[in-house]
Backbone as a ProteinNet text record, in pm:
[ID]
protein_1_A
[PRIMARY]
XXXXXXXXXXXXXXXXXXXXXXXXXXXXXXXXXXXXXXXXXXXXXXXXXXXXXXXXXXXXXXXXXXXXXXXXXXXXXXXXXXXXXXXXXXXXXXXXXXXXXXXXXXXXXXXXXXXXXXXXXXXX
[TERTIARY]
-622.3	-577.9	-647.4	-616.3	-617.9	-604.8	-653.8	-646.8	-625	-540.3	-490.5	-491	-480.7	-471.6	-352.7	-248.7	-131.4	-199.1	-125.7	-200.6	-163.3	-215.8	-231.6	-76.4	-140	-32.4	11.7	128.4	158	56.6	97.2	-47.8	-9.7	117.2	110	117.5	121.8	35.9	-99	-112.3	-222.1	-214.3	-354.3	-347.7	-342.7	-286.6	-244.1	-283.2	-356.6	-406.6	-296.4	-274.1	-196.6	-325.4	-281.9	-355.4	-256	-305.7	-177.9	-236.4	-164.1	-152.5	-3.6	-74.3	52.9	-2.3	98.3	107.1	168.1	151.8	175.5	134	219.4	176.3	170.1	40.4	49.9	48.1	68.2	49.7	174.2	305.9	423.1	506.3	563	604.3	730.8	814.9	959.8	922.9	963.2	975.2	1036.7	1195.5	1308.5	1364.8	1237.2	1265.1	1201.9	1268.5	1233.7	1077.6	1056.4	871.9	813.9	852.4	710.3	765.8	795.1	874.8	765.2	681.6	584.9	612.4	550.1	527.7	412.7	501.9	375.4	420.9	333.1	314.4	219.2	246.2	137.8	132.1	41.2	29.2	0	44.9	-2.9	-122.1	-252	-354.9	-381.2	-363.1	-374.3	-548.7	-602.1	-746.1	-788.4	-902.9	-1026.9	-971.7	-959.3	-941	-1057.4	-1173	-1287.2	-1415.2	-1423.6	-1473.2	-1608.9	-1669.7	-1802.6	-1791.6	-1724.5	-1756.3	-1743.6	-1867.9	-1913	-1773.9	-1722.1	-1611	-1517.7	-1424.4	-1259.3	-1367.9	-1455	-1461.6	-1502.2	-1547.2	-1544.9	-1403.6	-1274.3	-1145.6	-1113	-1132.4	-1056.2	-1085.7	-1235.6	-1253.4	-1208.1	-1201.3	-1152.2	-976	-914.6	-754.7	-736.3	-839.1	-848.5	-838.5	-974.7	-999.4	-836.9	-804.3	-661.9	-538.9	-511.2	-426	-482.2	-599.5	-609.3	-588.1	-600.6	-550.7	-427.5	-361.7	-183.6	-136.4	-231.8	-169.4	-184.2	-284.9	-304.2	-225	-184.8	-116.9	57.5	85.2	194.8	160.7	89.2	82.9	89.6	6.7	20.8	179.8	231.5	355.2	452.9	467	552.5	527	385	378.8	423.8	409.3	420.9	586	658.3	788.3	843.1	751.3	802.7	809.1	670.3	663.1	759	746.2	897.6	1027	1049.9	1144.8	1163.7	1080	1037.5	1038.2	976.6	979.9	1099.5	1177.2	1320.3	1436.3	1413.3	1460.6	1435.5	1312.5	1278	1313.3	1286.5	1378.3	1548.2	1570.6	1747.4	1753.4	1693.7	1728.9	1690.4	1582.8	1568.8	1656.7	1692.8	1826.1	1695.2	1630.3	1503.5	1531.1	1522.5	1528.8	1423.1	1308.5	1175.8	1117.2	991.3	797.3	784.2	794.8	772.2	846.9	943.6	1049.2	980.1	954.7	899.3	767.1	701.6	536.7	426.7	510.4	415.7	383.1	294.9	227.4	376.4	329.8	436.1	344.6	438.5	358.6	355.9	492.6	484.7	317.2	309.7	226	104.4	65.9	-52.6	-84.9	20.4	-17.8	-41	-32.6	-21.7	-169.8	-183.3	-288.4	-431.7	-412.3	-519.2	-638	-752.7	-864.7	-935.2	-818.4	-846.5	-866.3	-949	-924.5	-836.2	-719.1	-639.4	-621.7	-637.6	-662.6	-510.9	-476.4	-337.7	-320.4	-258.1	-215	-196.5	-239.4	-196.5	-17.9	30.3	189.5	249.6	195.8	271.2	254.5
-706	-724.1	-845.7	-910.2	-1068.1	-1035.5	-1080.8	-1149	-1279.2	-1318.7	-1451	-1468.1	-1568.5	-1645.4	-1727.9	-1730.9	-1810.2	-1912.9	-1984	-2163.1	-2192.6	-2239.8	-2302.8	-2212	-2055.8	-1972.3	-2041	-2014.8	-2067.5	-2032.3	-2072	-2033.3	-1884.9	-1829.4	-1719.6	-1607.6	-1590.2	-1536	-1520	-1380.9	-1363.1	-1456.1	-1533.2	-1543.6	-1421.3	-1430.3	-1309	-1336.8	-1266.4	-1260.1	-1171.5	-1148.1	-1094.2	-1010	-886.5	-765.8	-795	-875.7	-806.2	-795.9	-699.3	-615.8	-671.9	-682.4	-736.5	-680.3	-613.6	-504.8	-594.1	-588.6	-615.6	-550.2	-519.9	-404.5	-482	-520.5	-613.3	-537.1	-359.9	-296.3	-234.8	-299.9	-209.5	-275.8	-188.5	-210.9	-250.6	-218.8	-275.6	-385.5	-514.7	-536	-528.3	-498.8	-432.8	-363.2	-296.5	-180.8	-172.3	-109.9	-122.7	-53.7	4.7	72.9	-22.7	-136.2	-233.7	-330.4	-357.4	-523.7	-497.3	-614.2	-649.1	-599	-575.8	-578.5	-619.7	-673.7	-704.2	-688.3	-624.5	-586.7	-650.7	-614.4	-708.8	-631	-655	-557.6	-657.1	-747.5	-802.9	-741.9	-833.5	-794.6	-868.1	-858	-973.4	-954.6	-1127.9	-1179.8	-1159.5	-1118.1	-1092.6	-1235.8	-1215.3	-1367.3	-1443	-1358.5	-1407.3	-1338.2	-1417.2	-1364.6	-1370.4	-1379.1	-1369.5	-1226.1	-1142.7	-1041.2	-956.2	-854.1	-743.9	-659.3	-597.2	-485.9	-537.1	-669.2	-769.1	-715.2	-771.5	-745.4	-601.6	-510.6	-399.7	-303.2	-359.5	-353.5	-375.3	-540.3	-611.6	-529.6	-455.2	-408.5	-283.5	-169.8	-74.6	-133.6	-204.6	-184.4	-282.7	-319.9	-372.2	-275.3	-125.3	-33.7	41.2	77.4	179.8	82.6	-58.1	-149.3	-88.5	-127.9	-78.3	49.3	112.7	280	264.1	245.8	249.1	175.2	50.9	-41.5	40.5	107.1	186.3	305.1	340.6	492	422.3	292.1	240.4	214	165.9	144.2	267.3	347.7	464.1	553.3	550.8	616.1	507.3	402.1	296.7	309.4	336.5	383.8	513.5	623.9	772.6	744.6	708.4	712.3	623.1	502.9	463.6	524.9	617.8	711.4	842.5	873	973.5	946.2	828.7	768.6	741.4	677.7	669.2	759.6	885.9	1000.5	1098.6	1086	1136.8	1087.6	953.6	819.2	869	881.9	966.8	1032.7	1180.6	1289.9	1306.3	1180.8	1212.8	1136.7	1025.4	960.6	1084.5	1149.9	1283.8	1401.6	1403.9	1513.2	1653.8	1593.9	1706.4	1728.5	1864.7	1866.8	1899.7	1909.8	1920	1894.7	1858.7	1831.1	1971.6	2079.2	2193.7	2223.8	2211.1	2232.8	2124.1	2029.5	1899.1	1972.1	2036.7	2105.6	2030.2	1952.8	1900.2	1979	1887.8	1988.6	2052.4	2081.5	2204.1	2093.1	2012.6	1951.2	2069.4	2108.6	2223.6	2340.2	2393.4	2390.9	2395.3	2288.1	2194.9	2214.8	2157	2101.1	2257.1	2344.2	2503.4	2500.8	2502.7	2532.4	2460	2356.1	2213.8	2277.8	2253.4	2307.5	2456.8	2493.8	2669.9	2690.5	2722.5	2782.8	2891.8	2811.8	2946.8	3007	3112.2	3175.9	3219	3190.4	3200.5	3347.2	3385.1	3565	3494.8	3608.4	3571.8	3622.1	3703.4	3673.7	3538.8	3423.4	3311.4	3208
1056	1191.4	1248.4	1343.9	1443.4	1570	1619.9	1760.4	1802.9	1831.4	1880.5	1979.4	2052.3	2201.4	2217.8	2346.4	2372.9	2387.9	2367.9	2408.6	2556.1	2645.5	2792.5	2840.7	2940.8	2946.4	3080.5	3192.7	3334.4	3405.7	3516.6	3649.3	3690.3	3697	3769.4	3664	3519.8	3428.7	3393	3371.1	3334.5	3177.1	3130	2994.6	2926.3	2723.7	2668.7	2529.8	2489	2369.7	2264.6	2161.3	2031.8	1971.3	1970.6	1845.8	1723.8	1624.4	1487.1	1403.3	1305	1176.5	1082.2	955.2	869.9	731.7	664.6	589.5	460	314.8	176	89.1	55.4	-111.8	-223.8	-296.3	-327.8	-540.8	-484.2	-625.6	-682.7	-591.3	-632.3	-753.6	-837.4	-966.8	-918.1	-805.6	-767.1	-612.9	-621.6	-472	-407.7	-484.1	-408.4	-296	-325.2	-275	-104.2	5.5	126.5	131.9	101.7	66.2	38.3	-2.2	-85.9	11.1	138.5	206.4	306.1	281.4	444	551.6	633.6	785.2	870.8	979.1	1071.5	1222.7	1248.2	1373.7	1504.1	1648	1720.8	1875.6	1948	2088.4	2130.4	2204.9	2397.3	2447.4	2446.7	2543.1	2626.9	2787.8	2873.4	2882.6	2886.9	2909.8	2992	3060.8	3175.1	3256.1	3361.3	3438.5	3455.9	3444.2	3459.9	3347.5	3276.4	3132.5	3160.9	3239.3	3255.6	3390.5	3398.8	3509.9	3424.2	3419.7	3323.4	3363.7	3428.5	3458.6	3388.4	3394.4	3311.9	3192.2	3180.6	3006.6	2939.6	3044.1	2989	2989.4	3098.6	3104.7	3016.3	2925.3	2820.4	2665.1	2634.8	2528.5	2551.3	2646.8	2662.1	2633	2647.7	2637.5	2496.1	2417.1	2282	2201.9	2242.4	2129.3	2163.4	2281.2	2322.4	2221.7	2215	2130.7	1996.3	1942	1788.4	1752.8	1806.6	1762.9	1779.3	1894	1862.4	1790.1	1753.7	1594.4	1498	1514.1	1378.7	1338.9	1469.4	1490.5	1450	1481	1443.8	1302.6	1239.2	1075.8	1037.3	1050.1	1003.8	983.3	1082.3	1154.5	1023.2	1014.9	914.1	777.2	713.4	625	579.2	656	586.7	611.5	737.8	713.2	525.8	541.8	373.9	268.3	255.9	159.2	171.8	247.1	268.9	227.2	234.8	179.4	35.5	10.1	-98.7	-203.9	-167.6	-217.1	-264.2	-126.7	-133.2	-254.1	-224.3	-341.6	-410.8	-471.4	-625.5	-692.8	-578.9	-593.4	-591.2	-538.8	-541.7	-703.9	-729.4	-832	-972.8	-955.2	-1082.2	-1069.2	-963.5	-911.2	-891.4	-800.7	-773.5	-619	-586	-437	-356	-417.9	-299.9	-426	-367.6	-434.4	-487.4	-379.6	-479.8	-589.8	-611.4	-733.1	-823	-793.1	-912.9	-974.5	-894.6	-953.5	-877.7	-731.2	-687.2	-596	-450.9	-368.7	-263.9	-174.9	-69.9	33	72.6	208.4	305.1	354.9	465.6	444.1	366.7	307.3	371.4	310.1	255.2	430.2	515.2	639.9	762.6	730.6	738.8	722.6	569.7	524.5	585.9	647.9	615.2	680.4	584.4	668.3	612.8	540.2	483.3	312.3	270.2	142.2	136.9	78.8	48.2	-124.8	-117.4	-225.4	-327.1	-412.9	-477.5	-541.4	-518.5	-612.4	-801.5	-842.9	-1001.7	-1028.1	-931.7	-947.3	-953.2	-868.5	-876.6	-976.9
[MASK]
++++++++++++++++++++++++++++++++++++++++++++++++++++++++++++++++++++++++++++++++++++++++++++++++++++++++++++++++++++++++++++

């Protein structure tokens, strides 16, 4: 992730800095494929008008850290949708209709479960 600066913004703008994030898979065996295609992303942070007043700049890092979490909460959110996809792809291409039928995990599951030792019956 970056932070950038507009170059010489108008007078009746605030100046505006850029949060971005730019995404490459640089380990995928297809590039074809929409799961492995870059992204980049970016949040608008307007500048302290006055960068020397302790409050603009404790404003400006408070709405920096609130930008990086929702960049992140947006990367995050773009990735798992890829892999979902991705996944499905898989499964339609093996003629498989869920992870559990493959012998993989039970997301529903898993996400039920998270946090618990759960203990398995010897019936299953």
């Amino acid at each position: 992730m970056s932070s950038e600066t507009d170059p010489a913004p108008a007078q009746d703008t605030a100046p505006t800095s850029h949060l971005k994030a730019s995404y490459v898979n640089f380990h995928s065996a297809s590039s074809s494929s929409f799961a492995t295609r870059p992204f980049d992303l970016s949040t608008p942070l307007p500048l302290p008008k006055d960068p020397s007043a302790t409050d603009q700049k404790t404003a400006y890092l408070r709405s920096l850290r609130d930008a990086v979490s929702g960049l992140q909460s947006r990367v995050n959110d773009e990735l798992t949708r890829r892999m979902e996809d991705e996944a499905s792809q898989t499964a339609g291409e093996k003629g498989i209709k869920s992870a559990k039928e493959a012998g993989g995990v039970d997301e529903a599951a898993e996400e039920e479960n998270y946090g618990e030792e759960v203990v398995q019956d010897d019936d299953e």
